[in-house]
C-alpha positions as CSV (number, residue, x, y, z in Angstrom):
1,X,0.0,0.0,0.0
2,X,1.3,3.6,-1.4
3,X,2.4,5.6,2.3
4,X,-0.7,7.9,1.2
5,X,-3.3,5.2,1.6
6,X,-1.3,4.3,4.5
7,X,-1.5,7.5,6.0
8,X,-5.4,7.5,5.0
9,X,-6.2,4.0,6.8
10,X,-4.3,5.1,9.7
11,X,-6.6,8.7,10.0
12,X,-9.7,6.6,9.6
13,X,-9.1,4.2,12.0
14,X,-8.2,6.7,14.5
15,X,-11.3,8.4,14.0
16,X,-13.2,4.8,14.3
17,X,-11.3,4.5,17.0
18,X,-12.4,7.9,19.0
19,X,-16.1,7.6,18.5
20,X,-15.5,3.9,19.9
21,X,-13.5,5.7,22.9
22,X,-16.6,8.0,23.4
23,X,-19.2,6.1,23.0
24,X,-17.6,4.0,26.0
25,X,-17.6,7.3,28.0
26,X,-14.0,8.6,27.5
27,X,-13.2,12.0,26.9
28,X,-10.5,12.9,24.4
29,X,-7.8,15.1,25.6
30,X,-5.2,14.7,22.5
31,X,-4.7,13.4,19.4
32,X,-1.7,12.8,16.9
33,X,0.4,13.7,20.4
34,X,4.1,14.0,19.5
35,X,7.4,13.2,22.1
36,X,10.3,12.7,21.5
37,X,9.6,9.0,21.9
38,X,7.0,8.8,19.4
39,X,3.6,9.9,18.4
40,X,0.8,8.8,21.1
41,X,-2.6,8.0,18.6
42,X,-4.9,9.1,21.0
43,X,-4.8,10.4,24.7
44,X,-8.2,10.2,27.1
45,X,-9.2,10.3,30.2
46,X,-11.8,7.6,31.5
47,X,-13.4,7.5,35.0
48,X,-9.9,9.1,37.2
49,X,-7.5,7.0,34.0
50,X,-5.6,8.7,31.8
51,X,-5.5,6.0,28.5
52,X,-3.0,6.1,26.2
53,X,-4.0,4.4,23.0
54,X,-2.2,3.0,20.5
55,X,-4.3,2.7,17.1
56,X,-3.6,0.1,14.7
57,X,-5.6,-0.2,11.2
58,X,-5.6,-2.7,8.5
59,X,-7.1,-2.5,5.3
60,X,-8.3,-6.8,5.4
61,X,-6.8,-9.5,7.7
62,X,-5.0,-11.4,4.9
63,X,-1.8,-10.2,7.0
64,X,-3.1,-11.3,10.5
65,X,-5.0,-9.4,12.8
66,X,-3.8,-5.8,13.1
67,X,-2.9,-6.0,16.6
68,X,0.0,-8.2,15.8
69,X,1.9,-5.3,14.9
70,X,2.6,-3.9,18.0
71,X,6.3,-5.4,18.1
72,X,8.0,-5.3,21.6
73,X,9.9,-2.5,20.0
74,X,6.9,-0.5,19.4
75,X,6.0,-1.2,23.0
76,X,8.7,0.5,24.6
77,X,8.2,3.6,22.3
78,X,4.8,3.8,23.6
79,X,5.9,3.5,27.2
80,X,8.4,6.2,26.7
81,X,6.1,8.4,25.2
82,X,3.5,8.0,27.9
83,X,6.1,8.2,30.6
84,X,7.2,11.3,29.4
85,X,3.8,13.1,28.6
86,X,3.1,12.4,32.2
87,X,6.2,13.9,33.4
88,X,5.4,16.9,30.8
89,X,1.9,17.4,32.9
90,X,2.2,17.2,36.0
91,X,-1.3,18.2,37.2
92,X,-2.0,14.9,35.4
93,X,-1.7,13.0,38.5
94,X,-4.1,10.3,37.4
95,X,-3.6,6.3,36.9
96,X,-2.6,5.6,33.6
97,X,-2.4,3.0,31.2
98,X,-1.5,2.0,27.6
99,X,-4.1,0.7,25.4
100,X,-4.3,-0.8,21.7
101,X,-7.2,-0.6,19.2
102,X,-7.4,-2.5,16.7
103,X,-9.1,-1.9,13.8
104,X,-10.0,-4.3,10.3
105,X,-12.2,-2.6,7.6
106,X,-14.3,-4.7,5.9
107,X,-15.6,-5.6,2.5
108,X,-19.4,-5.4,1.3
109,X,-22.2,-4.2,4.0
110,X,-19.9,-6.1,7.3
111,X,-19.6,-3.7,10.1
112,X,-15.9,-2.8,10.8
113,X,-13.9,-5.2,13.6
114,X,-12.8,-3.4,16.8
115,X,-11.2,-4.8,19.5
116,X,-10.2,-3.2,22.5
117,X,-6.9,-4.3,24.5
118,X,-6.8,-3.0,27.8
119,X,-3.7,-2.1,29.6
120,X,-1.3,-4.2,27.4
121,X,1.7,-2.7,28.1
122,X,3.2,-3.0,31.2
């Protein structure tokens, strides 16, 4: 897939997954959040939890479900990037955790597949 598609899916699926975050009663506090560690998809905030989510997106599943792409790698950006948002805000004295969304379009009239892994990074 061209990195403009890429870029596309990615958008969409972030937006999927923020009216999935809000419809579960979170309220979005950032999006597209850039450290030095990495971009955080989506920050909210959920009962007294900050949540940072990680978005992934793919087009089908003929490459596996997307959430297979988080790579231990990826991981430790995340945590880095939450750890130092946090540090950043300090009035943000909340619980936090790291999330991942994981989002499949589908083909025809199939309702997209989301699936919501909580706290999966430790």
């Amino acid at each position: 897939m061209k990195s403009g598609k890429r870029i596309a899916l990615g958008r969409m699926g972030e937006s999927i997954a923020i009216s999935f975050l809000e419809k579960q009663g979170h309220t979005i506090l950032e999006r597209n959040c850039r450290t030095p560690y990495g971009e955080i998809d989506i920050i909210s905030k959920s009962a007294e939890s900050i949540i940072f989510v990680e978005v992934k997106t793919r087009a089908s599943g003929t490459l596996g479900p997307p959430e297979i792409s988080v790579t231990r790698r990826k991981a430790e950006h995340m945590r880095g990037a939450a750890e130092y948002y946090i540090q950043q805000h300090p009035e943000m004295n909340n619980d936090w955790r790291i999330d991942v969304i994981a989002i499949e379009m589908q083909t025809g009239d199939r309702p997209v597949r989301i699936e919501h892994f909580e706290n999966v990074i430790q």
